[in-house]
N, C-alpha and C positions, 0 to 999 in steps of 0.2 A: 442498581436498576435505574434507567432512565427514560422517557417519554418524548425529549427533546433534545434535537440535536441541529449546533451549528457548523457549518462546512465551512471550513478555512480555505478556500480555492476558489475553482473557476475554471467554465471552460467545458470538457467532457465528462472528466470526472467529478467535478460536483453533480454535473447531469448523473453519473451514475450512481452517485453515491445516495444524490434525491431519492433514486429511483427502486434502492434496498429499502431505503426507510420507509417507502409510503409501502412497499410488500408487507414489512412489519408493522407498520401502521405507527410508527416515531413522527413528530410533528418536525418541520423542518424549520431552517432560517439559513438564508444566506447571505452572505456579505461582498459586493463591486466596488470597482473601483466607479470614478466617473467614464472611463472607457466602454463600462461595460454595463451601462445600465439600461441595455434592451437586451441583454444578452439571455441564454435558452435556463443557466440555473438562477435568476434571477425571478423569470416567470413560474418556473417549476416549483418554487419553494412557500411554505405557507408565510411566512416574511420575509424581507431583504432589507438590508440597513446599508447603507453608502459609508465604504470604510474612509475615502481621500480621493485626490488625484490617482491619474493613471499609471504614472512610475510606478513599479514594484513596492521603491522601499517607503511610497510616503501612501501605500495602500496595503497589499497580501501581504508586505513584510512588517507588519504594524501590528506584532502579538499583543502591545498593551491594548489596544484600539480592537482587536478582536476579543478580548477577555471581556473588557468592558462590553460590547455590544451582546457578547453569551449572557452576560447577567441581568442587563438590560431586558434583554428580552427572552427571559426565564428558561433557558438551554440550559440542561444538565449535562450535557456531553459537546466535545468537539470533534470533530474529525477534519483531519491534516490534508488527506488527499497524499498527492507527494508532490516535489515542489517546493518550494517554497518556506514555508517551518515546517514540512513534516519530518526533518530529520534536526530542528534544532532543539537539542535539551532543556535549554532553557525554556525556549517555550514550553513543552512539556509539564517539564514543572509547576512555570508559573501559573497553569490550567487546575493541577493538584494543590496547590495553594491555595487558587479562588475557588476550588471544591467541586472542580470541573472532572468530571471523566474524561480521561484523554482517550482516545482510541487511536491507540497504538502501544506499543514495550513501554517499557518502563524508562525513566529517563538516565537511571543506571544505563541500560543497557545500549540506550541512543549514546552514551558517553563512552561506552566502550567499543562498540562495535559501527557507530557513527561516523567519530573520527574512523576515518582510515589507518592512521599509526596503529590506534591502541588494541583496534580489530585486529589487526597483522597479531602484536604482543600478544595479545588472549587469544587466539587460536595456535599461535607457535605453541605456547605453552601447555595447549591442550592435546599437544601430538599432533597438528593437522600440517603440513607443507605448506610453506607462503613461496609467491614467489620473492625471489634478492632483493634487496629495496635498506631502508633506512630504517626499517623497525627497529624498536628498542633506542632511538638516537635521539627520542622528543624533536621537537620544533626547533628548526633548523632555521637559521640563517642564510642569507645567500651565497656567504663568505664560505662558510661550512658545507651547503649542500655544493657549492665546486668544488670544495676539498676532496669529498667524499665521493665523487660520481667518476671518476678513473677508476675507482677501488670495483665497484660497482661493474662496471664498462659499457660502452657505448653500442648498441642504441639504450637508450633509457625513457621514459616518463617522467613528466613532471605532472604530479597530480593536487587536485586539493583536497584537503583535507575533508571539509567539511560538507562535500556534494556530489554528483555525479552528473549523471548525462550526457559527458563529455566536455561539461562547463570547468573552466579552469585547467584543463589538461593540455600538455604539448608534449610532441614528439622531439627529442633532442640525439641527433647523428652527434656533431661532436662538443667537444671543449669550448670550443672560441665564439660559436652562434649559443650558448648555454646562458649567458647574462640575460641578454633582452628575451628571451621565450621566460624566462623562469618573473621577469618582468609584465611580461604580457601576462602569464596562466594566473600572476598573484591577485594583478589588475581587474579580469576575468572574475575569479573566484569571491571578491572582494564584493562586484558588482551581485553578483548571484548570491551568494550564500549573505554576504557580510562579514564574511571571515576568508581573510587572504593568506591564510596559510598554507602550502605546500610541503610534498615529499617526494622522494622519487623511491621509481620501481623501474628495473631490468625489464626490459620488452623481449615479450619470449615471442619472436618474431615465425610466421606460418602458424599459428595457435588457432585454438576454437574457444571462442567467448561462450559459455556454458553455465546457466544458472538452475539453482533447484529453489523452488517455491518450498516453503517450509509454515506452519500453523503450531500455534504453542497456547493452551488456555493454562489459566491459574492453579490449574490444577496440577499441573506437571505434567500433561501429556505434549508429546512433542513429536508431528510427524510431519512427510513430507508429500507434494506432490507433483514428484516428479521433473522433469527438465525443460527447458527451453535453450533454445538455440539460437544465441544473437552473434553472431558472428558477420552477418552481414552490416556492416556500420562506415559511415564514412564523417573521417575529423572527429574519431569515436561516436559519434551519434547515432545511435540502432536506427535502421530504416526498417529493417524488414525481420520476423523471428517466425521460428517454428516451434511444435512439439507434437514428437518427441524428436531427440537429432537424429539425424541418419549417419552421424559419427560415431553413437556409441553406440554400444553392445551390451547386450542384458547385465555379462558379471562387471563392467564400468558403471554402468548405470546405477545397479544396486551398491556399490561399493562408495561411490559419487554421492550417494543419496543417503549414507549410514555417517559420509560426515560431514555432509551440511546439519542433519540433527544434532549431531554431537557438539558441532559448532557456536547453532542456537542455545543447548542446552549449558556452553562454558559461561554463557552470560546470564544464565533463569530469562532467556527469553522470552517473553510474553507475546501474542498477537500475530501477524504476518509480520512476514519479512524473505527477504529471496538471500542465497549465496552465492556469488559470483565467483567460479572458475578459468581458471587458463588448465585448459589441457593440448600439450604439445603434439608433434607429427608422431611422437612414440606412443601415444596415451596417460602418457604422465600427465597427472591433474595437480593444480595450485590453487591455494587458497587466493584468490585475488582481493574481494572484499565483499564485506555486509550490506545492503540496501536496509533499515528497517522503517521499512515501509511498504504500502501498496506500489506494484509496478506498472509502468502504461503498458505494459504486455503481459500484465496478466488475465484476460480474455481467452488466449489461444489455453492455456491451463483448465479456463474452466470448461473452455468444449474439451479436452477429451477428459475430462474427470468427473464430468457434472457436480464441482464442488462450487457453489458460489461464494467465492472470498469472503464478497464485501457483508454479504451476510453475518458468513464467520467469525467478520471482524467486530462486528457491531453484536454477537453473541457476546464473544468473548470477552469485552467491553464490558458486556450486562453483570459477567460472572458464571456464567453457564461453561461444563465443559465442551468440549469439540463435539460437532452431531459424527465423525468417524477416528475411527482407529486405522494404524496402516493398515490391516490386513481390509478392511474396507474399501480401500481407493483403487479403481480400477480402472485401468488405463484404455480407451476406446479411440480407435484411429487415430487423424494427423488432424491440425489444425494450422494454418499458416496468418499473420497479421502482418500488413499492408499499412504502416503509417503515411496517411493523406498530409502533405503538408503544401502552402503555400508558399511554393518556391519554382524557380523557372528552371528544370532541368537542363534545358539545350541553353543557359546564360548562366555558368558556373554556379546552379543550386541557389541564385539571389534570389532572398525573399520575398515576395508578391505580398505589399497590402492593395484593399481598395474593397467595395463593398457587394458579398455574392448576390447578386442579380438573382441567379435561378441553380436549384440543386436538386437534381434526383438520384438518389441511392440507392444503389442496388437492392435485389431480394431475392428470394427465392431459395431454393431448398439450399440447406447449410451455411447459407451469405448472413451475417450479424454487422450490420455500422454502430460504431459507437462514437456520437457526437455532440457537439454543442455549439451548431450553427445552425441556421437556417437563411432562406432568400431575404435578404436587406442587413444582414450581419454584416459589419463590419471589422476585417482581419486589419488588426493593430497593429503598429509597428512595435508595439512596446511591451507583449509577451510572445511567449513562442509562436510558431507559425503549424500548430498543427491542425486542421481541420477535424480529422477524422481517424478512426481506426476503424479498415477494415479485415475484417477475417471472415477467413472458408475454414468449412469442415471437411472432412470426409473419411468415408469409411480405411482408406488406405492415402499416401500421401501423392497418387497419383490423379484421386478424383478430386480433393484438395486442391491442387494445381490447376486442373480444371475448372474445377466451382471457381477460383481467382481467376483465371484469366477469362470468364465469363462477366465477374461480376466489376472489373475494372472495366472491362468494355461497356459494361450497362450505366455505369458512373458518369454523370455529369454533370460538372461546376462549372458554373459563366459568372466570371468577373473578376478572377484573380487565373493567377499560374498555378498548374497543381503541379506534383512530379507524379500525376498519373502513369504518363507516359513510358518513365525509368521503370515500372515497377512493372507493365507491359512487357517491357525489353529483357526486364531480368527472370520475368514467367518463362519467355522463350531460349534463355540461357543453358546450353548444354552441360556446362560444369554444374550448373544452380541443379537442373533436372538430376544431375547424377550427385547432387550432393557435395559434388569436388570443391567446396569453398571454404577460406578461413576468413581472418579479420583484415585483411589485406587484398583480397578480392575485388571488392569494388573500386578502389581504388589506383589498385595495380596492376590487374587483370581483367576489370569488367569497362571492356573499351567503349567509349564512346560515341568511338562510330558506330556502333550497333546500336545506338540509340536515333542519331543523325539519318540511317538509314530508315528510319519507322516515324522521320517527320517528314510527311509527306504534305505538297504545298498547291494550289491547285489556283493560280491568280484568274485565270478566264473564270471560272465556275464561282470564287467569290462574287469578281464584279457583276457576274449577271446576280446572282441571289442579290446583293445589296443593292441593285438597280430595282428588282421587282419589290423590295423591300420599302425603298423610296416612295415608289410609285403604288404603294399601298397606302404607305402613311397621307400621299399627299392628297388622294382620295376619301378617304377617311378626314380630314381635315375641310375639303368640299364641299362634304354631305353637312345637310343642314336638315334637323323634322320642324315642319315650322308648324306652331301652336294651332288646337285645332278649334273651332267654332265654339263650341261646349267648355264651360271652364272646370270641368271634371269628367271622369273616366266613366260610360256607357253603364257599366256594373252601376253606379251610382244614380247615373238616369233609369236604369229601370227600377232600379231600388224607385224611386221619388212616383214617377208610376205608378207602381204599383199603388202604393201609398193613397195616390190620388181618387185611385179608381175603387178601394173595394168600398 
């Protein structure tokens, strides 16, 4: 049991994770970089301690520097967020060491099913299909993974071990361009995780990116809920996910979902964590890899399940079994999430910093923002670039669609580039509407002139608004009230009056 908990992050989900704990009434602390010390979980928390600079690694990647500041300032618990250390073991550990609750698996299990290899090996082994890749070959050399990657065949991945997001990953067509990407993804990986190791995996090319959220308390209960559908991604990065898919079908679903448990349960899984599948144009499903951790798309999960994770997590944490059993989890319409990111869609997705000026967020029936900005934040160059998750509900995945392309329309950021607009274009998408998409969609079928077409440019109507705009400021700047006779406010005079007179 614990009272006090530090968040190892930044950003939305320390905002959300603040926002479990003051439900259950956990006192909070959190920890900035110097980048981020007006930032929204910085204010939210009942203290905050300045980890370093703004770099990653001389700030959020500085577990000894967050151990020390748990103890400092009397946390009995951490929480990872994801990110960052929420999938390194060692940290983990080092949290159980200095007598910290970790919230999250056990660091077993971040060991096994963390790494990407040993994931692959302990699910092979436990009956589940991977897909082709270098399991069972340990950590590979560069000399080695050439050797190996003919055998393999071309297209393939180059992934890292130790992360996700699409950090460290390249697509590899053939042999001779194979050196420098497997260069690059190590370079990559290096920078993010801290750990530049790599593997490859066979690209099962036309696939559906397919995850099941999964829950395990200490007690041995192990269940799951349900799917998401990330398949819309581009340079691997999820932009956009639903649930449930409109790709599978009840007996995939349930079948999909008996072995993500089984999955969790090959490692005495503890805590959240998601499975990530490859299922191809047949239905054929692979084990692709373990996330164990919270995922930034798990929101659209807890609209149709009413199950709050992060709750969960922080039960489960305490020692408490799960508040449900499967046959409890019941599955209620669509939900779709919309990542807001600072980036200039129509200028090939380049990052936008600079500082939001003004922001109103949508609302309204089924619209949820989950953020960690506000007006005068400043979007850094030096972590990710996402503003916002937005998700719709709806009773069917058609009102869904609708609730989003209402509440992208009601969205408004001034002072960076959003990719609002992409996410506009891909509401109105015919394939998207009918579900017809894989992992290669946007990319290679979601054209960009249909994007081009919906930037609409209007030069006469700017200049007149910025003329009358002028010409307000310069009036306003004019006007003068010039001081009046009395060296205080009438209220005050008759105060005095009165005073005089009874």
């Amino acid at each position: 049991m614990f009272n006090k908990l530090l968040i190892a992050n930044r950003g939305e989900i320390a905002v959300r994770i603040l926002r479990a704990c003051r439900e259950l009434g956990i006192e909070t602390v959190a920890v900035y970089s110097e980048a981020d010390r007006r930032a929204m979980h910085v204010r939210y928390a009942d203290e905050a301690y300045l980890l370093g600079p703004a770099p990653s690694r001389e700030s959020y990647l500085r577990g000894d520097k967050i151990i020390e500041i748990a103890l400092q300032s009397g946390a009995q618990a951490v929480h990872p967020g994801y990110g960052f250390l929420a999938e390194r073991q060692s940290f983990a550990q080092a949290c159980l060491d200095a007598g910290l609750v970790f919230v999250g698996p056990r660091p077993s299990a971040i060991a096994a099913m963390g790494d990407k290899m040993t994931a692959r090996n302990t699910v092979a082994a436990a009956g589940v299909q991977v897909v082709p890749g270098t399991e069972g070959e340990g950590a590979l050399g560069d000399a080695d993974l050439l050797a190996v990657a003919p055998g393999i065949g071309f297209p393939l991945l180059v992934k890292a071990t130790a992360g996700g997001g699409g950090k460290g990953m390249r697509e590899v067509r053939s042999l001779e361009e194979m050196p420098h990407l497997l260069e690059a993804a190590r370079r990559e990986a290096e920078s993010s995780f801290g750990d530049g190791s790599v593997y490859l995996e066979k690209l099962v090319e036309g696939a559906h990116h397919i995850e099941f959220q999964v829950l395990a308390d200490q007690h041995g209960n192990v269940i799951h809920l349900g799917e998401r559908e990330c398949s819309l991604q581009r340079r691997h990065q999820k932009l956009l996910e639903e649930s449930p898919s409109p790709f599978l079908d009840e007996d995939l679903r349930r079948r999909m979902g008996a072995v993500a448990v089984k999955a969790a349960q090959a490692v005495d899984y503890v805590n959240a964590g998601t499975i990530e599948f490859l299922v191809d144009k047949e239905r054929n499903f692979y084990f692709l890899e373990m996330n164990t951790r919270l995922q930034v798309e798990h929101p659209i999960t807890e609209m149709v399940t009413g199950v709050d994770i992060v709750v969960e997590q922080l039960r489960i944490a305490r020692g408490r079994q799960l508040s449900y059993a499967q046959d409890d989890i019941a599955f209620s319409g669509a939900a779709i999430e919309c990542r807001i990111n600072a980036e200039d869609p129509y200028n090939g997705f380049l990052p936008s910093t600079g500082v939001i000026e003004h922001s109103i967020p949508p609302t309204g029936p089924g619209i949820r923002v989950d953020t960690g900005v506000y007006p005068g934040f400043e979007i850094s160059r030096y972590y990710d670039p996402l503003i916002a998750k937005l998700i719709a509900w709806g009773e069917t995945r058609g009102q869904a669609i609708l609730r989003m392309r209402r509440a992208l329309e009601e969205y408004r950021i001034v002072g960076v580039h959003t990719n609002i607009p992409f996410h506009q274009t891909m509401m109105d998408s015919h394939r998207f509407l009918a579900g017809q998409y894989d992992t290669r969609f946007v990319e290679e079928r979601f054209s960009m002139e249909e994007l081009e077409e919906g930037k609409h440019t209007f030069p006469e109507i700017a200049a007149v608004i910025a003329t009358l705009v002028a010409h307000r400021q310069a009036e306003h700047s004019a006007q003068f009230v010039q001081r009046g006779e009395r060296d205080t406010s009438n209220w005050k005079w008759v105060g005095r009056w009165e005073r005089m007179h009874r």
